[in-house]
C-alpha positions in Angstrom: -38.1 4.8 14.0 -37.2 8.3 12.8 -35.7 7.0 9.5 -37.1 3.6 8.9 -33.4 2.1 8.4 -31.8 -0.7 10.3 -30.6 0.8 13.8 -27.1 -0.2 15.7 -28.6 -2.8 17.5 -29.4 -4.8 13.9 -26.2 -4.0 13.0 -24.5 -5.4 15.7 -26.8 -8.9 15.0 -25.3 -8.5 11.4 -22.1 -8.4 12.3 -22.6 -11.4 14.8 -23.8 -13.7 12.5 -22.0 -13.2 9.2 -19.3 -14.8 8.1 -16.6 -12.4 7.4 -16.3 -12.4 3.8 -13.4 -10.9 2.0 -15.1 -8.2 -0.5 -18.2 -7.0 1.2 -18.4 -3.6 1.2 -18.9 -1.0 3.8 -19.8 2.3 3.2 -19.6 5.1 6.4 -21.8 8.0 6.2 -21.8 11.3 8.5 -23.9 14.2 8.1 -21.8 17.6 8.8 -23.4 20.5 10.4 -26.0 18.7 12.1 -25.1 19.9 15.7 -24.5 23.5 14.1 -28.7 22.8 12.3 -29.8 21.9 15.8 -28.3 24.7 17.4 -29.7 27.4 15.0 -32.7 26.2 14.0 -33.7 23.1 16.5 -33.9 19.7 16.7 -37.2 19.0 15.5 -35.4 20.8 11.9 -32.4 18.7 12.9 -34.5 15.8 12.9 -35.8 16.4 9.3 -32.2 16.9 8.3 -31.4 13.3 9.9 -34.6 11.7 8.0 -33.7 13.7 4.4 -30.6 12.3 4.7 -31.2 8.7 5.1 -33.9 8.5 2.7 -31.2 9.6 0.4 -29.1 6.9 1.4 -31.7 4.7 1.5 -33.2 5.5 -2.6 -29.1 5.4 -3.6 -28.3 2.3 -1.8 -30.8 0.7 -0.8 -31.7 -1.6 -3.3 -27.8 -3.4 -3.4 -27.7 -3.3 0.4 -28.8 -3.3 3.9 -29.0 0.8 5.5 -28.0 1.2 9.0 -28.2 4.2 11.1 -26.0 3.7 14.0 -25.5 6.9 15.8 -27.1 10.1 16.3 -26.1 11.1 12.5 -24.2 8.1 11.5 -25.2 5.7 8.8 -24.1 2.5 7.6 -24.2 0.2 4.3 -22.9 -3.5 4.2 -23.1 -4.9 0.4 -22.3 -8.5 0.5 -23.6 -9.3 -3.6 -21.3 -6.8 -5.5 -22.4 -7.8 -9.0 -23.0 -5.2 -11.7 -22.9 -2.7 -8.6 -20.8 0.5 -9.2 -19.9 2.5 -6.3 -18.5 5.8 -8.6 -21.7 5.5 -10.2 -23.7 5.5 -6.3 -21.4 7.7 -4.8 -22.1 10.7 -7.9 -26.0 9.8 -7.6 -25.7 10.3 -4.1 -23.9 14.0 -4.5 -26.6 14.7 -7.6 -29.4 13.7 -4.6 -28.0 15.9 -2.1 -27.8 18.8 -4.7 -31.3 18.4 -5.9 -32.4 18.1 -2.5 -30.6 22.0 -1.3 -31.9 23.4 -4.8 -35.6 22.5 -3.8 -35.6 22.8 -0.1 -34.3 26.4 1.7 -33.1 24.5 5.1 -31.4 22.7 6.1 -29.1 21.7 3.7 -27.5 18.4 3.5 -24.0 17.7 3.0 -23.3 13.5 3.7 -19.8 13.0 4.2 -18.8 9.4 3.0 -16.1 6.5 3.3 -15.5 2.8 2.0 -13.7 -0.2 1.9 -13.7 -3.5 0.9 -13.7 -6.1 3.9 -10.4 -7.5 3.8 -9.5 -11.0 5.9 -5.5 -9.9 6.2 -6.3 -6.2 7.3 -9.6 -6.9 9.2 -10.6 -9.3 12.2 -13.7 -8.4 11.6 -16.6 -6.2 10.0 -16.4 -3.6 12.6 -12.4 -3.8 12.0 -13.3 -3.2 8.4 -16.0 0.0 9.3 -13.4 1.9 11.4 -11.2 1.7 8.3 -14.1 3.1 6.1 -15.1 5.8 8.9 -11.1 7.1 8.7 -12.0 7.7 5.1 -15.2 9.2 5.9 -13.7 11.9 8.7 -11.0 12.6 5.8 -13.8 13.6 3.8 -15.5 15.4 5.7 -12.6 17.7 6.6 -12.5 18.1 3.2 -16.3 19.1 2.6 -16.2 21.1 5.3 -13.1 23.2 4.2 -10.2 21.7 5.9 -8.5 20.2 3.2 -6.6 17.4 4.5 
């Protein structure tokens, strides 16, 4: 309800019912600092952190694919039709979102860690196999954005 994305429970039917089709692409989203937001300023500010977010991720990737939340601050984005779509050219709108968003608004700033793959039918058994390879690229960057490098 708070973000007006697909929840875990969608996601979960999704995953049930599709076929598992070699190319779909998953991308893994994390917010950073959310717990340290809630602490500091509360959760009703964490909560407009959570919705800022995935109306980002929603106006960047929304229109090429279907936008899951499926934790407290984790998203999800399944693109099954990857014609004429360019992740390098989502994945620098969605940094030029997240900047324009911190220059206009004081707190709390968002920072959306990110990771993706392609599914793949000899890596994969499935879509979730697929996700918890795109969510070890996500924690890789989000070490990274957060400052510890590898």
């Amino acid at each position: 309800m708070l973000t007006g994305l697909y929840n875990r429970n969608s996601y979960d039917e999704w995953v049930k019912e599709k076929q598992q089709a070699d190319g779909t692409l998953i991308v893994t989203f994390d917010l950073n600092n959310l717990k340290h937001c809630n602490d500091t300023m509360g959760h009703a500010m964490g909560d407009s952190y959570i919705k800022n977010a995935a109306e980002i991720i929603s106006r960047v990737f929304g229109s090429h694919g279907r936008c899951y939340r499926i934790g407290g601050d984790e998203f999800c984005v399944v693109i099954q039709n990857r014609g004429g779509f360019d992740l390098e050219e989502r994945l620098k709108e969605l940094e030029l979102e997240q900047q324009e968003f911190n220059q206009s608004h004081t707190i709390p700033k968002i920072q959306i860690a990110y990771g993706f793959v392609g599914f793949d039918a000899e890596k994969d058994m499935d879509f979730e196999a697929a996700r918890s390879r795109a969510d070890v690229k996500m924690y890789e960057k989000k070490r990274a954005l957060k400052g510890g490098g590898r």
